[in-house]
VEXDREN-134517 format. One record per residue (C-alpha): residue number from 1; residue in one letter; x, y, z. Coordinates in steps of 0.05 Angstrom, whole numbers. Example, Ala and Ser with C-alpha at 12.3 -4.5 7.8 and 13.67 -1.06 7.14 Angstrom:
! VEXDREN-134517
+-----+------+--------+--------+--------+
:  nr : rest :      x :      y :      z :
+-----+------+--------+--------+--------+
:   1 :    A :    246 :    -90 :    156 :
:   2 :    S :    273 :    -21 :    143 :
+-----+------+--------+--------+--------+
END
This chain:
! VEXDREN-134517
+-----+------+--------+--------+--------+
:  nr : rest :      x :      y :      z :
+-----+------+--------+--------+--------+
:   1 :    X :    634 :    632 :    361 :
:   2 :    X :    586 :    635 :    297 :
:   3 :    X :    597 :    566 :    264 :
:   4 :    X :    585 :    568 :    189 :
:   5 :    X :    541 :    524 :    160 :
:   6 :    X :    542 :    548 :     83 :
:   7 :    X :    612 :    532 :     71 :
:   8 :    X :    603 :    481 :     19 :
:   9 :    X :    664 :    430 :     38 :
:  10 :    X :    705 :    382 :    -17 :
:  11 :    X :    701 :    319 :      8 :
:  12 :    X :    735 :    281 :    -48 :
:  13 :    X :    789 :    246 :    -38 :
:  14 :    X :    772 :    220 :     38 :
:  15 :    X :    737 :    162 :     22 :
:  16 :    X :    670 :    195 :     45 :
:  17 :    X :    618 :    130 :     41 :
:  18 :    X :    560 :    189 :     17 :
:  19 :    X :    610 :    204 :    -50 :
:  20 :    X :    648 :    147 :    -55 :
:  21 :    X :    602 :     91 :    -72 :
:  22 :    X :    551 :    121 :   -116 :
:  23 :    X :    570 :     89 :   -179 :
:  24 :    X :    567 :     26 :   -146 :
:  25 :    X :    497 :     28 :    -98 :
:  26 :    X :    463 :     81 :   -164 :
:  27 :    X :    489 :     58 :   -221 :
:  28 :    X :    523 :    136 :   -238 :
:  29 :    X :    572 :    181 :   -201 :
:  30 :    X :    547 :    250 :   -228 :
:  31 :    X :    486 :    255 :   -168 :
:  32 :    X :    486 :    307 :   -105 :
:  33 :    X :    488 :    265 :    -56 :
:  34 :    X :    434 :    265 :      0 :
:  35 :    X :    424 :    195 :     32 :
:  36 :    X :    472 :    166 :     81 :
:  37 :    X :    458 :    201 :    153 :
:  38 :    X :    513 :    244 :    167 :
:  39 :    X :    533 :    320 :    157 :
:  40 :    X :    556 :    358 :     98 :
:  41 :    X :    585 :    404 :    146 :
:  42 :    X :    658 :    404 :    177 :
:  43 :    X :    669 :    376 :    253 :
:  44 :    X :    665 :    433 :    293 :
:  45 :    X :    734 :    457 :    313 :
:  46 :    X :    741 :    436 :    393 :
:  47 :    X :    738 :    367 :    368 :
:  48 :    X :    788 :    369 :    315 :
:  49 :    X :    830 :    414 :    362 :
:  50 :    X :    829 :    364 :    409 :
:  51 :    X :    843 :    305 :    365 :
:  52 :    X :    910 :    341 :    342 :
:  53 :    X :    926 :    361 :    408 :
:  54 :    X :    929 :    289 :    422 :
:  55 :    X :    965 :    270 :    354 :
:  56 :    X :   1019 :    315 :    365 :
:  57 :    X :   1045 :    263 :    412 :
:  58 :    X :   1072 :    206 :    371 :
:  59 :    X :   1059 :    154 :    411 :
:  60 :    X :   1004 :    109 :    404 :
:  61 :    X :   1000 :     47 :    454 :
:  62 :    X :    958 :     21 :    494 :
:  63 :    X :    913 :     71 :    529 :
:  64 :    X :    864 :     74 :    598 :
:  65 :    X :    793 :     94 :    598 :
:  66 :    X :    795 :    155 :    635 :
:  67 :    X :    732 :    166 :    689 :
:  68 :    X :    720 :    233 :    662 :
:  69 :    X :    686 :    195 :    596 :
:  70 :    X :    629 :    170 :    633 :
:  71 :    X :    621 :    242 :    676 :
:  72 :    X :    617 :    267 :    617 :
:  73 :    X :    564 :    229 :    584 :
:  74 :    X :    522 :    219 :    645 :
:  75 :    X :    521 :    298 :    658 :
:  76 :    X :    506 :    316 :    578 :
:  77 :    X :    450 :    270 :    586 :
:  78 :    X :    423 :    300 :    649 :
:  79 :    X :    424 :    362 :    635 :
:  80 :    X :    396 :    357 :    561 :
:  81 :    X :    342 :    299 :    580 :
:  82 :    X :    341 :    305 :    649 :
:  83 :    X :    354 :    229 :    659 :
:  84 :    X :    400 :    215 :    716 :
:  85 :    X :    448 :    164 :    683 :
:  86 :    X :    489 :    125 :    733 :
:  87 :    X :    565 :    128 :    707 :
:  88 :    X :    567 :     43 :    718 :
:  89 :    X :    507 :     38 :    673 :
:  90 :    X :    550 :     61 :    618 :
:  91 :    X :    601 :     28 :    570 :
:  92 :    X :    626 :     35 :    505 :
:  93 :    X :    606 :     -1 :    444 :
:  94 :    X :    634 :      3 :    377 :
:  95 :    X :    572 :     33 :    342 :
:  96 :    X :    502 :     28 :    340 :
:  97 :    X :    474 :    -26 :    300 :
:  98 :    X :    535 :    -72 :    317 :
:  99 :    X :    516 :    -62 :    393 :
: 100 :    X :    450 :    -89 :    358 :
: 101 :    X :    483 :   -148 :    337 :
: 102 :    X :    512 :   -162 :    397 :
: 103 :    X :    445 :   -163 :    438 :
: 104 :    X :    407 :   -195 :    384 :
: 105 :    X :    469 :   -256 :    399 :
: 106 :    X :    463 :   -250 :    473 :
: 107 :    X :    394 :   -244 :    482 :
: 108 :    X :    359 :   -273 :    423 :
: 109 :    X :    358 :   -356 :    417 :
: 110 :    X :    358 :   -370 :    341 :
: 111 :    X :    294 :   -401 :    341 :
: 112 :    X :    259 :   -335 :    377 :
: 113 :    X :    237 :   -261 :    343 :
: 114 :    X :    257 :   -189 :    342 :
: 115 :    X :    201 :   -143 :    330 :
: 116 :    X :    209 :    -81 :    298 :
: 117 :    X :    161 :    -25 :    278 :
: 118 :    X :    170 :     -2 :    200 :
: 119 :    X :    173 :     39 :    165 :
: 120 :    X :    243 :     44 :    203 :
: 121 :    X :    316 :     54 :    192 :
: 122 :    X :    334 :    -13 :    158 :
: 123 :    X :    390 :    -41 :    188 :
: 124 :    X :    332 :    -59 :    243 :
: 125 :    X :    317 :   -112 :    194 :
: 126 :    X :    380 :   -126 :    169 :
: 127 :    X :    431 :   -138 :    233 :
: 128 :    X :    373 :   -195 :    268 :
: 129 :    X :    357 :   -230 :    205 :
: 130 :    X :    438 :   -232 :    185 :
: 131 :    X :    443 :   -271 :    249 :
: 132 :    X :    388 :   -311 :    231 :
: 133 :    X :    331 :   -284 :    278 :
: 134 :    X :    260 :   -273 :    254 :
: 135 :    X :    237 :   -206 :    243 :
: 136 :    X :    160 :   -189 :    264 :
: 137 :    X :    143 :   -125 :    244 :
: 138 :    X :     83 :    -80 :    278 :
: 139 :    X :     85 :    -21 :    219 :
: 140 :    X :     68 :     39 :    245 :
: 141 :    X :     -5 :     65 :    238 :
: 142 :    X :     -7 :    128 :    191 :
: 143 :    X :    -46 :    185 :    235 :
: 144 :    X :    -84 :    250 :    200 :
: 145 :    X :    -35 :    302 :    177 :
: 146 :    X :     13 :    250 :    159 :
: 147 :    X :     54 :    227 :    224 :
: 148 :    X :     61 :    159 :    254 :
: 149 :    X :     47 :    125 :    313 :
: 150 :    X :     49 :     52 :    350 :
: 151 :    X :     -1 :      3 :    330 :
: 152 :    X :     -7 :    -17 :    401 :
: 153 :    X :    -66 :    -65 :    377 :
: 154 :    X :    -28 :   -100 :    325 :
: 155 :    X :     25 :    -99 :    377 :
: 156 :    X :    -15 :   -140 :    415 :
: 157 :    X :    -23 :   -190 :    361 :
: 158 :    X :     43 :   -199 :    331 :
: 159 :    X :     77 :   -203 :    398 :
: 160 :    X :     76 :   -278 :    409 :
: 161 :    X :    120 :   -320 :    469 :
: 162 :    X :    177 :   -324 :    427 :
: 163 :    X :    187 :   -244 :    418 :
: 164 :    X :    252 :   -226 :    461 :
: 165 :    X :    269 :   -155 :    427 :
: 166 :    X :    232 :   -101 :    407 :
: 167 :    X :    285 :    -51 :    372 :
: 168 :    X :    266 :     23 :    391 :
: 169 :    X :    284 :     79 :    335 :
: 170 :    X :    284 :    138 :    386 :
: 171 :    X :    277 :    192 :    356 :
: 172 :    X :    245 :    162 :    285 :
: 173 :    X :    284 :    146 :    239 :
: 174 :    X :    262 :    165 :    179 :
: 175 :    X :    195 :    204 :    200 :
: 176 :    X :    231 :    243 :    254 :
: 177 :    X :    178 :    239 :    317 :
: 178 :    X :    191 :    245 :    380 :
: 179 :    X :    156 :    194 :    416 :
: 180 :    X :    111 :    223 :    472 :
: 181 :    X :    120 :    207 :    543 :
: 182 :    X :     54 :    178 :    540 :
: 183 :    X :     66 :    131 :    481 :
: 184 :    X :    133 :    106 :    520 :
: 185 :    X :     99 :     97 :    582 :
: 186 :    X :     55 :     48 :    545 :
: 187 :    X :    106 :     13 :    499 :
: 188 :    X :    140 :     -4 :    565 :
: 189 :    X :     91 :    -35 :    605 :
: 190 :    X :     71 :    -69 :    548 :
: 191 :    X :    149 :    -97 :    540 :
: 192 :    X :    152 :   -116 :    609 :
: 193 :    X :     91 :   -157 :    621 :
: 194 :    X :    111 :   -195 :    559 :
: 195 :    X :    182 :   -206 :    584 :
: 196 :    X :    210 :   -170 :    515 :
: 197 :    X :    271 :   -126 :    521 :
: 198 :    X :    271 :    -60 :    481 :
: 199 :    X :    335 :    -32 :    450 :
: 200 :    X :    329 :     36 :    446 :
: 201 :    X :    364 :     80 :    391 :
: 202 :    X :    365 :    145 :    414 :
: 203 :    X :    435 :    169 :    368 :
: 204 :    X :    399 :    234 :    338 :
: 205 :    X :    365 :    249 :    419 :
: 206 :    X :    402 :    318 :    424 :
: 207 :    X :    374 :    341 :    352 :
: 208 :    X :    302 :    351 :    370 :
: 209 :    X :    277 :    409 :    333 :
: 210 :    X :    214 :    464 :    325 :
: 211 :    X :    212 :    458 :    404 :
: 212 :    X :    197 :    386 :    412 :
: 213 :    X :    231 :    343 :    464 :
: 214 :    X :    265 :    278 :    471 :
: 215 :    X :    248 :    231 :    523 :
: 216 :    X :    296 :    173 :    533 :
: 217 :    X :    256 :    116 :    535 :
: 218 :    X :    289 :     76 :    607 :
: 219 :    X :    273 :    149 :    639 :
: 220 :    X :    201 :    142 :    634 :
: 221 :    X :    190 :     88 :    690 :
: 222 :    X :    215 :     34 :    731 :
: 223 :    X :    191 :    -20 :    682 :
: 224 :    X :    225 :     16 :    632 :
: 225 :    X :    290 :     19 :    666 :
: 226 :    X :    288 :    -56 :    680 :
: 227 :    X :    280 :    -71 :    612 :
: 228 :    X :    319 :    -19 :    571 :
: 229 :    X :    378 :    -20 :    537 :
: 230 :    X :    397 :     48 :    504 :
: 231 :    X :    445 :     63 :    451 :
: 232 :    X :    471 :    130 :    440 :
: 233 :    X :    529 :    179 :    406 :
: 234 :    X :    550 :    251 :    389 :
: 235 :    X :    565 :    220 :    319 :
: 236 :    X :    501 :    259 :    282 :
: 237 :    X :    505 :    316 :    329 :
: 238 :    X :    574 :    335 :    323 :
: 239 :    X :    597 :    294 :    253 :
: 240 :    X :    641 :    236 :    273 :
: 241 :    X :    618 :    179 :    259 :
: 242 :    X :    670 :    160 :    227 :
: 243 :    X :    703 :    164 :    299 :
: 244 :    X :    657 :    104 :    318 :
: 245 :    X :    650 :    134 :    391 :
: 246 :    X :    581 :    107 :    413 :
: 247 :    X :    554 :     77 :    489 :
: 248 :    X :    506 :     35 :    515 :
: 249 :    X :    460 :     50 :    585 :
: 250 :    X :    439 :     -6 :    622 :
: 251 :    X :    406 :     16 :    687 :
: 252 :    X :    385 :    -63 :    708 :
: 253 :    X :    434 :   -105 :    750 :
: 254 :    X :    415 :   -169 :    718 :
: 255 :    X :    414 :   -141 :    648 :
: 256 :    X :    476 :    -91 :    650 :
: 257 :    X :    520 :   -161 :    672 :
: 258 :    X :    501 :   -209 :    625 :
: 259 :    X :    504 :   -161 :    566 :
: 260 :    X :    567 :   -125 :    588 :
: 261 :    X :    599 :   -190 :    611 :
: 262 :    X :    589 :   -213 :    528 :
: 263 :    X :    615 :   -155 :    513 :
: 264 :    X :    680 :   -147 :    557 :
: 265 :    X :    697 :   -227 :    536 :
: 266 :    X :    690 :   -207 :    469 :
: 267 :    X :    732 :   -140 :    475 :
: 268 :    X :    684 :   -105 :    443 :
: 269 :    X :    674 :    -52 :    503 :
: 270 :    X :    742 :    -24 :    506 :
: 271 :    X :    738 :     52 :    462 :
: 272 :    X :    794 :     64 :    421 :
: 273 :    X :    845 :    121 :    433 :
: 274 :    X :    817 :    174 :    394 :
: 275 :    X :    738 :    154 :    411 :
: 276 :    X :    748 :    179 :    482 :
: 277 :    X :    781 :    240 :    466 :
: 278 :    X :    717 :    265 :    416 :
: 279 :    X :    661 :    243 :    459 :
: 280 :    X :    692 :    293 :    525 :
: 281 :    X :    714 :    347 :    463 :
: 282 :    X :    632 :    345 :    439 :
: 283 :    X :    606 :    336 :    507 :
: 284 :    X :    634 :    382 :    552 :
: 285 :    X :    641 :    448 :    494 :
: 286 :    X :    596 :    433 :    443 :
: 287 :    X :    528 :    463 :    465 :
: 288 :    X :    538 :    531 :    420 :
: 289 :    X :    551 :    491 :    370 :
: 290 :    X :    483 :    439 :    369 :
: 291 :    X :    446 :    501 :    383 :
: 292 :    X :    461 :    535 :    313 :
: 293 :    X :    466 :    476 :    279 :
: 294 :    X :    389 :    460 :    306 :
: 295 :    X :    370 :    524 :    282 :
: 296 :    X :    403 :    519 :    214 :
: 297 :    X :    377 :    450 :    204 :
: 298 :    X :    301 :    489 :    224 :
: 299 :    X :    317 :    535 :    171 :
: 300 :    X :    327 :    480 :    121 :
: 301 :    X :    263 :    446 :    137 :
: 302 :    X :    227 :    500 :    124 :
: 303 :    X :    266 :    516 :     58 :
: 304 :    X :    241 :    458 :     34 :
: 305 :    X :    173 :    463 :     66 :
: 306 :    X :    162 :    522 :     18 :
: 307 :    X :    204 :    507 :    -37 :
: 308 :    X :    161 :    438 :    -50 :
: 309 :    X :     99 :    479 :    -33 :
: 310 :    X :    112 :    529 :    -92 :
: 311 :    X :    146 :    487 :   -140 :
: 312 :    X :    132 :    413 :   -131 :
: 313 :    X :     71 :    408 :    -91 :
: 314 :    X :     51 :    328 :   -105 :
: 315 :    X :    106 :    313 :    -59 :
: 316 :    X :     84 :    324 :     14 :
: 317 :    X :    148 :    331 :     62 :
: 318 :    X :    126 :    313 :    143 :
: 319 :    X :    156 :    359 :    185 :
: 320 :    X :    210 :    327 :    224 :
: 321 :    X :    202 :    331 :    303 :
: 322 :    X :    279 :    310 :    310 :
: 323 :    X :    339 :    292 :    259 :
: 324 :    X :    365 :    334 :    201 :
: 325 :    X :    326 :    276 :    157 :
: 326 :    X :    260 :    295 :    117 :
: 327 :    X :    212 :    237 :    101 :
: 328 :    X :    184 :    259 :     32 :
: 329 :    X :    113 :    228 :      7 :
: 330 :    X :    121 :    223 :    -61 :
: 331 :    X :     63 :    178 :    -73 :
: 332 :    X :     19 :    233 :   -112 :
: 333 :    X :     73 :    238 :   -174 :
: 334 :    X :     30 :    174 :   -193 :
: 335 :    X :     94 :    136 :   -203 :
: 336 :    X :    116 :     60 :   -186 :
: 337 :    X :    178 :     50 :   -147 :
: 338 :    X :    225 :     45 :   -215 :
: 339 :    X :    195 :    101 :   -240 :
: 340 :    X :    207 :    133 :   -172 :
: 341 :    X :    281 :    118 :   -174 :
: 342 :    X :    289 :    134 :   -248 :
: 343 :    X :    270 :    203 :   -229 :
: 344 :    X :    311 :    218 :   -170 :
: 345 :    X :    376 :    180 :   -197 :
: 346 :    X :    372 :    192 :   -274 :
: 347 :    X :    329 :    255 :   -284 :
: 348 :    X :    341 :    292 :   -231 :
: 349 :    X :    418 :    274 :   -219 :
: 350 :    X :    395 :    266 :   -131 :
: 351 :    X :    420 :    206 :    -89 :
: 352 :    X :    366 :    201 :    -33 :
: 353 :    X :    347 :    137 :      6 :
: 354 :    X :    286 :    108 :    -19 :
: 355 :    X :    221 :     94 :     24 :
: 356 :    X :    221 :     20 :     12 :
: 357 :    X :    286 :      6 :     44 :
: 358 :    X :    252 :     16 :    106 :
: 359 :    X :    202 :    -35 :     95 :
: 360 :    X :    132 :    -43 :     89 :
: 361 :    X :    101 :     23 :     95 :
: 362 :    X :    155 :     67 :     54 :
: 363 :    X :    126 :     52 :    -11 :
: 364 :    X :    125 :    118 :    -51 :
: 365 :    X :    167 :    154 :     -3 :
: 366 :    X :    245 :    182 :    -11 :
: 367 :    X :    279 :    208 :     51 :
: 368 :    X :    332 :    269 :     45 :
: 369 :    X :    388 :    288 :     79 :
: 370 :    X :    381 :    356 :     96 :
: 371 :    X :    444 :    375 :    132 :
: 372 :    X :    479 :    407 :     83 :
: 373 :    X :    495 :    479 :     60 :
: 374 :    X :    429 :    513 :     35 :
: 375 :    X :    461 :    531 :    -33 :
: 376 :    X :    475 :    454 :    -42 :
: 377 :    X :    400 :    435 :    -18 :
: 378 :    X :    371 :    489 :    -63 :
: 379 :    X :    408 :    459 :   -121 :
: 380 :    X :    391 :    396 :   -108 :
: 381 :    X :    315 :    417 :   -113 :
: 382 :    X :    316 :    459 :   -171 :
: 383 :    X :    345 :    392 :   -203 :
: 384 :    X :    283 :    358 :   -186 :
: 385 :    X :    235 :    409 :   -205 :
: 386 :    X :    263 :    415 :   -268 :
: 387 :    X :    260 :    331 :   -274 :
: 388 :    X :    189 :    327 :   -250 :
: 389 :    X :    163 :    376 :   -303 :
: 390 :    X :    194 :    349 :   -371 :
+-----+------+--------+--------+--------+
END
């Protein structure tokens, strides 16, 4: 089946977060919005078919966790990763960051840290310091051509006896990388001599893109296994996160029981009727489907690879490795971070996120959403053009 990806789709009316709360987080309602991390592009159909397949029997009680959910997940990640994922290692969660929460709570003593490595998807800040944790950040060391990677030194420095976490964003969120099997190797010996346990965030792994590869961070070694939690979901693959139908892997005894114990006596492991039913629809018949949408995403990239290139070249996009997310570098427009805004938001009518929401190293940057129909990207950029040259 050839999916299309240009059909431009009305989401008013559906309470979309992307549309429906502009006015309130920019201040105006009239912007294209490209911030919030998911697709502008319909859930593919063997989802939704299999969704109304379900609702066409009007019952809704209580319902069973069928086995097949974890076969399911443990197979897509073999044979996309080649990580062989025990099905008992699994459960469900009920998203990402709130699985966050619940091991900052479990493993985390009030008076003891989180470290996490900015500039990085803020909710890493957000979810440990809302439960009143200490957050140590290690930013990320700028490297020649523009990417990222660990300040294992600073690392070192910053990781003191009363570090417990280290939060993971696998791939990058916002710069994209896919961290080498090399730099994971590192990160988790590093982790384990320290006794610090490292969540890993691997929800856009099966998005990797321009032939790069994701490495699940537990796969890498034994002392990564013993100390790894992983989160994952088809929610940006396959567009539902509105579903809320995310997991967690565990692969240590020790570990896997006292976090899944927390969980279970809270209820929070149990997946809800219709989560089940999209995570085996994506899983088991949606490889055609991440395949084009890769290569569509590719395609964007490099629209706006050349499109900034011809037409606004002071801002320097980084290639992503993963994600359909672009991490702009805005920083040569000469502009302070109001001015910044005033030009996205007001000028150019664009709703992006901007770089210092991630924290300290996403000064004079903007990230974009690029999954969306090309027609709807290329407006959006001939908007800013036109602001950036009045």
């Amino acid at each position: 089946m050839k999916y299309n990806f240009d059909r431009i789709i009305d989401r008013s009316g559906t309470n979309a977060l992307k549309y429906s709360v502009l006015k309130e987080r920019y201040g105006r309602d009239d912007l294209i919005p490209l911030w919030v991390a998911d697709l502008d592009f319909e859930t593919p159909p063997f989802i939704t078919d299999a969704l109304r397949r379900r609702l066409d029997h009007s019952l809704f009680g209580y319902t069973s966790v069928p086995q097949e959910l974890w076969q399911t997940i443990a197979k897509w990640i073999y044979d996309h990763h080649s990580w062989k994922v025990d099905e008992k290692w699994i459960t469900y969660i009920p998203g990402v960051m709130k699985g966050v929460g619940a091991a900052v709570n479990v493993f985390v003593k009030p008076y003891e840290k989180v470290i996490i490595m900015p500039p990085v998807y803020f909710p890493f800040r957000l979810v440990p310091q809302g439960n009143g944790r200490q957050v140590v950040f290690n930013l990320l060391k700028r490297v020649e051509g523009g990417g990222y990677e660990i300040d294992f030194e600073n690392l070192s420095l910053v990781a003191d006896d009363k570090c417990r976490l280290l939060l993971l964003s696998n791939p990058h969120n916002p710069a994209g990388i896919c961290w080498s099997r090399e730099t994971l190797v590192r990160l988790a010996d590093f982790c384990y001599e320290r006794n610090i346990i490292v969540i890993s965030d691997e929800i856009h792994a099966d998005l990797a893109l321009f032939g790069n590869r994701h490495i699940p961070f537990a796969s890498v070694s034994d002392k990564a296994a013993r100390i790894s939690i992983t989160f994952g979901a088809p929610s940006k693959t396959f567009n539902t996160a509105g579903i809320v139908n995310s997991y967690a892997i565990v692969p240590d005894d020790t570990l896997r029981r006292r976090f899944y114990s927390w969980l279970d006596a809270n209820e929070l492991s149990e997946p809800h009727l219709l989560a089940t039913i999209a995570i085996i629809a994506a899983f088991q018949n949606g490889e055609e489907w991440r395949r084009q949408l890769i290569s569509y995403i590719e395609d964007n990239v490099r629209f706006v690879e050349d499109y900034l290139k011809a037409n606004i070249p002071a801002i320097k996009p980084l290639r992503p490795q993963a994600t359909f997310l672009v991490w702009l570098d805005c920083r040569e427009l000469g502009l302070n971070h109001k001015e910044l805004i005033d030009l996205f938001v007001n000028k150019a009518r664009l709703a992006l996120n901007d770089g210092e929401t991630f924290g300290p190293g996403g000064e004079g940057f903007m990230r974009l959403n690029v999954g969306a129909p090309r027609a709807l990207l290329s407006k959006a950029l001939d908007q800013l053009s036109a602001a950036v040259k009045v």
